[in-house]
C-alpha positions in Angstrom: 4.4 3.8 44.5 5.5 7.4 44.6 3.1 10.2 44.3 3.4 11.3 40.4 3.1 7.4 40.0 -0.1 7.5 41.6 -1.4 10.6 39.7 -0.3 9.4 36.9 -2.2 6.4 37.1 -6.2 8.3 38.3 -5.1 10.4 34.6 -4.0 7.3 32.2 -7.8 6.0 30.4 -7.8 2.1 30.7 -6.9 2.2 27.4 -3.6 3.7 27.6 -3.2 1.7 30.9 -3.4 -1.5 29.0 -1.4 -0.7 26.2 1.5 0.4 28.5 1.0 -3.1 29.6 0.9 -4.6 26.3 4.5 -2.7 25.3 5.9 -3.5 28.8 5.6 -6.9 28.2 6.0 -8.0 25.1 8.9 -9.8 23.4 11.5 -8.1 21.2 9.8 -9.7 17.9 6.0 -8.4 19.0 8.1 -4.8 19.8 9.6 -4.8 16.3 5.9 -5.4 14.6 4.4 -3.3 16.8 7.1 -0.3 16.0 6.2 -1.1 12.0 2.3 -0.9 12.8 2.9 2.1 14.3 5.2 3.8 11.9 2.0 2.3 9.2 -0.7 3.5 10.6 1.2 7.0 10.9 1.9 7.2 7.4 -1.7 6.5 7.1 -2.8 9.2 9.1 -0.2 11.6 6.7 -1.8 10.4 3.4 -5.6 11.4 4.7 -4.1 14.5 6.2 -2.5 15.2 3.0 -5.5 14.5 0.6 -7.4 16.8 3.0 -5.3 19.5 3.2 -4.3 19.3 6.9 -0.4 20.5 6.8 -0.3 20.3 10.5 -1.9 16.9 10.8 0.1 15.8 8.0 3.5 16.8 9.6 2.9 15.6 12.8 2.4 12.5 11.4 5.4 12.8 9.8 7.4 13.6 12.3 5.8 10.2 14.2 7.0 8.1 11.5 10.0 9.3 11.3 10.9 9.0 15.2 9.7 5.3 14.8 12.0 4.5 12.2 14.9 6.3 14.1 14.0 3.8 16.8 14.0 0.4 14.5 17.5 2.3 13.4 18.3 2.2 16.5 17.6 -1.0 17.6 20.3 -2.1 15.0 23.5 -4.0 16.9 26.2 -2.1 15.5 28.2 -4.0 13.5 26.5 -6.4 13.1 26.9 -7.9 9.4 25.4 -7.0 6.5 21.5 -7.0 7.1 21.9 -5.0 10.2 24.0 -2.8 8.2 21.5 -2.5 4.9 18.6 -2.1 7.1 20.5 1.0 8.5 21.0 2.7 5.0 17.4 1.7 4.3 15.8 3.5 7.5 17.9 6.5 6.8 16.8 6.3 3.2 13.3 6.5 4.2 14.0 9.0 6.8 15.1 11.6 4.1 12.1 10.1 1.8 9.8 11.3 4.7 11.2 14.4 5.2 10.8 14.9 1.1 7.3 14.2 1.3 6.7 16.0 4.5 8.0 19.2 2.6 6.6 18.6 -0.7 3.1 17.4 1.1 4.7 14.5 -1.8 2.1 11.2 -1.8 4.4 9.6 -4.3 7.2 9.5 -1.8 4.8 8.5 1.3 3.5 5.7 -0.8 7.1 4.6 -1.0 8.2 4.7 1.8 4.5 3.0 3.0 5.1 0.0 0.7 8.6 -0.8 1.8 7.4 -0.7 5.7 4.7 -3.2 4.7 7.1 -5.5 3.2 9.7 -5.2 6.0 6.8 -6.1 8.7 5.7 -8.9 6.7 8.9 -10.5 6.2 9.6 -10.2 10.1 6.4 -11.3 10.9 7.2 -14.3 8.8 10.5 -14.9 10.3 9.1 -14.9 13.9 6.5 -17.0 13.3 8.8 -19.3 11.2 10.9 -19.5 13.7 8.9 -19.5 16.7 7.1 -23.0 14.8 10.8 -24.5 15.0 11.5 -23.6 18.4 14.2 -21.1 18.0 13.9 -17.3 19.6 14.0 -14.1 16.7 16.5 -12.2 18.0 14.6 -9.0 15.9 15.4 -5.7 18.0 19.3 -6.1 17.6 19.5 -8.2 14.1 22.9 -9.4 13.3 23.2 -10.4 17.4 
């Protein structure tokens, strides 16, 4: 182990140690849900921050959200049919939501964009599980592959 490997492991909490674990190795499907949670409990964070008049809070939170879905963008296999391909426009669409509500301190547009993330996660919770009960692998972080 090299020495920043070393002092960066006496200054991670067991917390964060364990959770590095947990990312480290889980499957692509756990990954996926864990990204939506994530980007969730962000745009949580943003609708308390906004109620309570935190601006700072609120955009930081923001800006979290809005790297997560960059990364389930991301995680799109290029060319890669149609869902790949609506779930692209969809991300960017809730990209430039975000950014509308971030500026506008705009609930209406959070709650939006909240509702949709809820409803993806749900039905790619569903499809993992689903699939997982017949035996067949989710291929979730590059959809279309």
């Amino acid at each position: 182990m090299s020495i920043m490997g070393c002092l960066d492991s006496m200054f991670t909490s067991p917390y964060e140690q364990y959770r590095s674990t947990q990312i480290e190795t889980a499957s692509p499907e756990k990954l996926l849900i864990m990204l939506y949670d994530a980007a969730i409990g962000a745009l949580n964070s943003a609708r308390v921050a906004i109620a309570s008049k935190r601006r700072e809070e609120a955009n930081r939170s923001f800006q979290k959200t809005q790297a997560i879905i960059t990364e389930l963008q991301g995680s799109l296999e290029p060319g890669a049919g149609e869902v790949a391909k609506n779930l692209f426009a969809l991300y960017d669409y809730f990209n430039r939501r975000l950014i509308e509500a971030n500026l506008k301190q705009d609930q209406t547009a959070l709650e939006e964009v909240l509702e949709h993330l809820k409803d993806l996660r749900s039905a790619w919770k569903q499809a993992s599980v689903m699939n997982a009960s017949a035996g067949r692998p989710t291929s979730l972080a590059n959809v279309g592959g």
